[in-house]
N, C-alpha and C positions, 0 to 999 in steps of 0.2 A: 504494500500500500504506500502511496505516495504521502510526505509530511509535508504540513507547512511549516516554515520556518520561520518567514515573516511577510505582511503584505503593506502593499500603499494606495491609495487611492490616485490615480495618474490625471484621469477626470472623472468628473459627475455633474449632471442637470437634472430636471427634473423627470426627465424618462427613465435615467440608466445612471450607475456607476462602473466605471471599469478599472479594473484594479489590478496587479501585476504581483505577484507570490511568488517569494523566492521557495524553492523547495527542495524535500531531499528523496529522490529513488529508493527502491529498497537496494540498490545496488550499492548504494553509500554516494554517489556522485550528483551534485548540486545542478539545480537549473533555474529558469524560471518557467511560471505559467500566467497568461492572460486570460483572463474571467472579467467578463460583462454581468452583473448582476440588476436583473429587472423584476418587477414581479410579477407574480401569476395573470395567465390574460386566458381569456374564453375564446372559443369560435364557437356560432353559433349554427348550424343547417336548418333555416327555416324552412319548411313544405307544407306544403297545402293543395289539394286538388290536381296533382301530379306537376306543381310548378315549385323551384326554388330559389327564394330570394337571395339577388347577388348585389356587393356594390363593386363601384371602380371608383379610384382615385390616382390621381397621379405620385407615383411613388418616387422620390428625389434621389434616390439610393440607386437603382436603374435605368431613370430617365424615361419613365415610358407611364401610362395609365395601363392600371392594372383591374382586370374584375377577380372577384374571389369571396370567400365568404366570409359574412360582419365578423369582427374582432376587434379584442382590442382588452388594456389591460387599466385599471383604476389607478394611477401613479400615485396619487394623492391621500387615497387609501386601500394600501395594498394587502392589509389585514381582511381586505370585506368575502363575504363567502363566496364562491367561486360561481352560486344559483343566481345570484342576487347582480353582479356582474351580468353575466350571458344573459339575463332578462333587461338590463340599461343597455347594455351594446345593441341589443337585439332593435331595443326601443330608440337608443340614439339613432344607430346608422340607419334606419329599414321604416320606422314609424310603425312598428310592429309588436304587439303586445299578443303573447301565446300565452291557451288557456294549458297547454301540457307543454312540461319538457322534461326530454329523457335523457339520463346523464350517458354519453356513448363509451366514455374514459377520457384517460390525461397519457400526454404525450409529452418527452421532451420534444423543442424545435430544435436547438443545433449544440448539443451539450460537450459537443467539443471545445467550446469557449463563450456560450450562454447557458446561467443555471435558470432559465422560465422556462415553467411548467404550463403546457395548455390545457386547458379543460375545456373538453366536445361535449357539445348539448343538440338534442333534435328539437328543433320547436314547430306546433303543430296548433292546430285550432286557433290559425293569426285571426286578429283583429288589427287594420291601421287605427292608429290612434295620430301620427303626426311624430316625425321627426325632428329629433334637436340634437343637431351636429356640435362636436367641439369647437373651435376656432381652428385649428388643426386640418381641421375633415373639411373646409370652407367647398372645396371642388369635389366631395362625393357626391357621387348618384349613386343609384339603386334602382332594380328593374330584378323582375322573376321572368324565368327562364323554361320550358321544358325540360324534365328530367334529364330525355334523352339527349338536348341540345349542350346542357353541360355538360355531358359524360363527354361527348364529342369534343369539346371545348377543350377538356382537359386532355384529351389522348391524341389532340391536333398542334396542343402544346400552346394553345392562346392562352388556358390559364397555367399559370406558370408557378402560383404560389404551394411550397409546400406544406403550411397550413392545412389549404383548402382541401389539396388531393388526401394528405392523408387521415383527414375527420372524417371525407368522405369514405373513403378505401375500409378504416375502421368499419363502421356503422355498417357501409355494403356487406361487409365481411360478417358480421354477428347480424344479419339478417333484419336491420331496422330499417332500411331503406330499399 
């Protein structure tokens, strides 16, 4: 098992801290390690009547608008329970309040140097209610989709997030969708 020896914070904002750890192998020979620490975020799969609600936003990290499924993590309070989140993301980005949601599981995204944890929800029996975007989210949209037009989506490689694919791939897989 790897030890830590000592760490610093290099930066942090209100999204993320990334920090740098000096450490020791069990071989005995020193390194370091880079860790992003963010906290828990949801995705949510909304469905309804064989349609699934997507957003797109322009992602600055790739340059491109991306569609995919709502997310997103509470910075501000990163204690809140992981239901209560995926039901505000749901309602933030989508204007979508669901009378069920079935928890699908948690995934790490990229744990080779991010420790957030996702938690997959299906949510089902929408009602819009009205969206209220962050400041952030200023250029989301949101549109549902046929089932089958998303599957297509993803295995034509337009949706590109691996979020999206893998809540989806879960849920298909344990027969929720």
């Amino acid at each position: 098992m790897i030890k830590q020896l000592d760490t610093k914070v290099v930066y942090q904002n209100k999204w993320m801290t990334v920090r740098e750890d000096k450490i020791l192998r069990p071989s005995g020979a020193e390194g370091i390690y880079g860790v992003v620490d963010k906290p828990d975020c949801a995705v949510i799969m909304a469905i309804d009547n064989g349609l699934i609600h997507l957003v797109q936003q322009y992602r600055y990290t790739v340059q491109a608008r991306c569609w995919e499924l709502p997310q997103g993590a509470w910075e501000l309070r990163p204690e809140a329970d992981h239901l209560e989140l995926a039901k505000g993301e749901l309602r933030e980005e989508t204007g979508m309040d669901a009378k069920k949601m079935v928890y699908v599981g948690a995934q790490y995204i990229a744990y080779g140097f991010l420790n957030q944890t996702c938690h997959i929800y299906l949510a089902s029996q929408l009602t819009n209610v009205g969206k209220s975007l962050d400041e952030e989210e200023e250029d989301l949209i949101s549109d549902s989709f046929p089932i089958e037009e998303f599957e297509r989506m993803m295995i034509d490689g337009e949706i590109k997030d691996n979020v999206t694919v893998a809540a989806y791939g879960l849920a298909k897989l344990k027969n929720l969708v």
